[in-house]
C-alpha positions in Angstrom: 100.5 190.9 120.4 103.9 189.2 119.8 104.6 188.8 115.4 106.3 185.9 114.4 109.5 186.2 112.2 108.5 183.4 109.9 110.2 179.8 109.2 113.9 179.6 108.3 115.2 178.5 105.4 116.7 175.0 104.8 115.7 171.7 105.9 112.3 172.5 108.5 110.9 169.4 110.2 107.4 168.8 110.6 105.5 167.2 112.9 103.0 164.4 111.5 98.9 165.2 112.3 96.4 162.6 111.6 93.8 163.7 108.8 91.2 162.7 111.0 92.3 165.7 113.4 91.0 167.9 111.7 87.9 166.1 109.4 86.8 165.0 112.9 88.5 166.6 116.7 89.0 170.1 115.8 85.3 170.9 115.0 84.7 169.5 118.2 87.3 171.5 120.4 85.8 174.4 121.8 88.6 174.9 124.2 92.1 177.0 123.6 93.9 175.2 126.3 92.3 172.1 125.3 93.2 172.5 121.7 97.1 173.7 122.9 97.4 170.6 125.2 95.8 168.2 122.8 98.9 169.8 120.2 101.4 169.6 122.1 100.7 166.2 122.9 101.0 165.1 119.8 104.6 166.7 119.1 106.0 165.8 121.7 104.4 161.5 121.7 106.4 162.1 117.7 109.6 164.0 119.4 110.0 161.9 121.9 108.7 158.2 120.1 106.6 156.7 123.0 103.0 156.1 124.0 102.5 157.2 127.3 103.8 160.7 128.2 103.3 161.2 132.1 101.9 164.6 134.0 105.2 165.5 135.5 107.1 165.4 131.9 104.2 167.8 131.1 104.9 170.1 133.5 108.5 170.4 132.9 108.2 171.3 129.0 108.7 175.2 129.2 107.4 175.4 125.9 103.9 174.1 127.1 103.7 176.1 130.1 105.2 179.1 128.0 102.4 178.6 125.5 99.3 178.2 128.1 100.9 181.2 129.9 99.2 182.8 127.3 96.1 182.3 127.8 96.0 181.8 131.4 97.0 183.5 134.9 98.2 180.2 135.9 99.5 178.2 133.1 99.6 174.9 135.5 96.0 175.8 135.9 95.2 175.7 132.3 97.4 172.5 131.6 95.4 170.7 133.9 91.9 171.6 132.7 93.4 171.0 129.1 94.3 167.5 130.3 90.8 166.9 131.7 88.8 167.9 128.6 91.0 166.1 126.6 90.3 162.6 128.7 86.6 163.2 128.6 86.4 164.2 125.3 89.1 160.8 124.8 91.3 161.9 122.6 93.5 161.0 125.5 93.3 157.9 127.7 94.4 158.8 131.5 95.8 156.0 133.4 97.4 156.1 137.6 99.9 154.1 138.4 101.2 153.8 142.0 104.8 152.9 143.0 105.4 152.9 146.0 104.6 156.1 147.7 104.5 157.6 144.1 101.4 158.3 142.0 101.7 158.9 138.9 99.5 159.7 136.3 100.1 158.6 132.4 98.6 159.9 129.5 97.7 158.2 126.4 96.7 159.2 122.7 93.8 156.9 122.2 95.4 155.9 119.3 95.8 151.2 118.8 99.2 152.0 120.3 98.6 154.0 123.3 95.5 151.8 123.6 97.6 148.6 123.9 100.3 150.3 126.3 97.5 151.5 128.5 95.9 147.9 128.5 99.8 146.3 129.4 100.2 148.8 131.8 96.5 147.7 134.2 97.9 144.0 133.5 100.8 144.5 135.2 103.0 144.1 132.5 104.7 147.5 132.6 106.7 149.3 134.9 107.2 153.0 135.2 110.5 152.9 133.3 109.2 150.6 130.4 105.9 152.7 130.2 108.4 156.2 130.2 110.4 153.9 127.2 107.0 153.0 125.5 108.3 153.4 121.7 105.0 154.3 119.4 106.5 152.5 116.6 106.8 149.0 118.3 102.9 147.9 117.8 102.7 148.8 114.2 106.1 147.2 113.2 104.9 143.4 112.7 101.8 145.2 110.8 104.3 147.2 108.3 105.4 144.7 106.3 102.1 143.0 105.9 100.5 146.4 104.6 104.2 146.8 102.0 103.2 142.8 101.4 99.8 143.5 101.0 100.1 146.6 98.6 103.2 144.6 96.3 101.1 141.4 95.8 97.5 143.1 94.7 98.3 146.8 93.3 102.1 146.9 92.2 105.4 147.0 93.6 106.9 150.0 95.8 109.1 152.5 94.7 110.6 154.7 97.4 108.2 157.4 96.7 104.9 155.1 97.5 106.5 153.4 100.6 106.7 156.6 101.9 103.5 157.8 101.4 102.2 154.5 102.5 104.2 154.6 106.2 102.7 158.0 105.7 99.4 156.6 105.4 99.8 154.4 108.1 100.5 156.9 110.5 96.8 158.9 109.2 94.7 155.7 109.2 94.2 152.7 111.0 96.2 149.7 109.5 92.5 148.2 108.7 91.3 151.0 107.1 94.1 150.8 104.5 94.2 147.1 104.2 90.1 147.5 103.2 91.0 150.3 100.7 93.7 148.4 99.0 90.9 145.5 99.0 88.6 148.0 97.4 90.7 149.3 95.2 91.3 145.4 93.7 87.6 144.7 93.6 87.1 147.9 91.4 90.0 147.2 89.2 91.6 150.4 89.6 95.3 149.5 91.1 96.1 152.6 91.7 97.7 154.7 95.1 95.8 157.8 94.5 92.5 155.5 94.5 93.3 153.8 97.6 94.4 157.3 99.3 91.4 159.1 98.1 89.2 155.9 99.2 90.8 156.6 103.0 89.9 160.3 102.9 86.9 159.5 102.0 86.4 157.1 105.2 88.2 159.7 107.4 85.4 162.4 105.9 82.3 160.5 105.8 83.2 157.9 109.0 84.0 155.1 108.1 81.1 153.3 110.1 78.6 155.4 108.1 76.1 153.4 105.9 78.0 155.0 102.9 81.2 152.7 104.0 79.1 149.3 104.7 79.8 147.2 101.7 76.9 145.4 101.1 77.3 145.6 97.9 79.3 143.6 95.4 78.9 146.4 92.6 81.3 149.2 92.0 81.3 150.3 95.6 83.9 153.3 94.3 80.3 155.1 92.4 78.9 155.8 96.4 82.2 157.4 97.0 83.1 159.4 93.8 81.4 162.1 91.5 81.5 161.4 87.9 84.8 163.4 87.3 86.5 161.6 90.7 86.0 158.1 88.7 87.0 159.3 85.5 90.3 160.3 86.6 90.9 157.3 89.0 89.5 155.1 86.1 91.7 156.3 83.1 
């Protein structure tokens, strides 16, 4: 078994993972050359800042191949299977685009960006270089500053710090999700970031569509969330 050396020193960068990846896809994945496809998906859509990411760019990036080598006689093998359990299980979206002679097939996190460059991309609206050029930050951008407009005008204004956790945050979590826990966080009277934050871990833990998460309520809706301790601290 190869031993790795360990990280360097200085300035490492790191590769952002939605919280939900792990609360709620890696129980799930049962699969090693799902789980290394479904990875390096994700660092390279960051690397590389687009949406769609297409089969033959896959099969050019040594260090995929390198990695599924290592599981598999035939690596190409393995990145194709790894492909196809991640589209069923839809953590990626597949899409086939034909251009002439050439068929091409695109790949997708099914994530409200890659969703809306998949749904341009059936309506005609994309060609194969603006769907290679898809940037992932473009559909959140007009959102942004409503969520920094959102947060100044009902909890407090930004410093640095918070803006970064919140673009932070807005990478984890769906821009409703946070725009319901700053809501929450005015109805309960506790303006506060590490109330909001712990009320989206909460959704990403419990699902946000469970019963615990439908407000029916008008009453301190943080008490389902919270044990006694939780709201003492959030409270003070």
């Amino acid at each position: 078994m190869d031993t790795f050396a360990g990280f360097p020193g200085g300035d490492l960068k790191f590769t952002a993972v939605p919280n939900m990846f792990f609360t709620k896809l890696l129980p799930q994945i049962d699969n090693l050359a799902e789980l290394k496809v479904t990875l390096h998906f994700l660092w390279l859509r960051q690397y590389e800042k687009k949406n769609a990411i297409s089969r033959e760019e896959l099969l050019t990036h040594e260090t995929l191949i390198h990695g599924l080598a290592a599981i598999a006689a035939d690596p190409f093998e393995a990145l194709t299977e790894g492909l196809q359990r991640a589209v069923a299980r839809q953590t990626l979206l597949m899409a086939q685009q034909q251009t002439g002679s050439d068929l091409r097939e695109w790949y997708f996190l099914n994530s409200e960006g890659g969703r809306i460059t998949l749904e341009k991309m059936k309506a005609g609206e994309l060609g194969v270089v603006e769907i290679a050029g898809a940037d992932i930050v473009s559909p959140g951008y007009a959102r942004r500053s409503n969520i920094f407009e959102l947060y100044e005008a009902n909890i407090g204004l930004l410093s640095p710090i918070l803006a970064d956790e919140l673009k932070d945050a807005e990478m984890t979590y769906p821009a409703e999700w946070i725009e319901e826990a700053l809501k929450i966080a005015v109805e309960n009277n506790v303006r506060k970031w590490r109330y909001i934050r712990a009320v989206l871990e909460s959704m990403a833990t419990e699902g946000k569509d469970n019963g615990k998460f439908n407000r029916t309520s008008e009453q301190d809706s943080s008490k389902r969330w919270f044990t006694d301790e939780e709201r003492e601290l959030f409270f003070r």
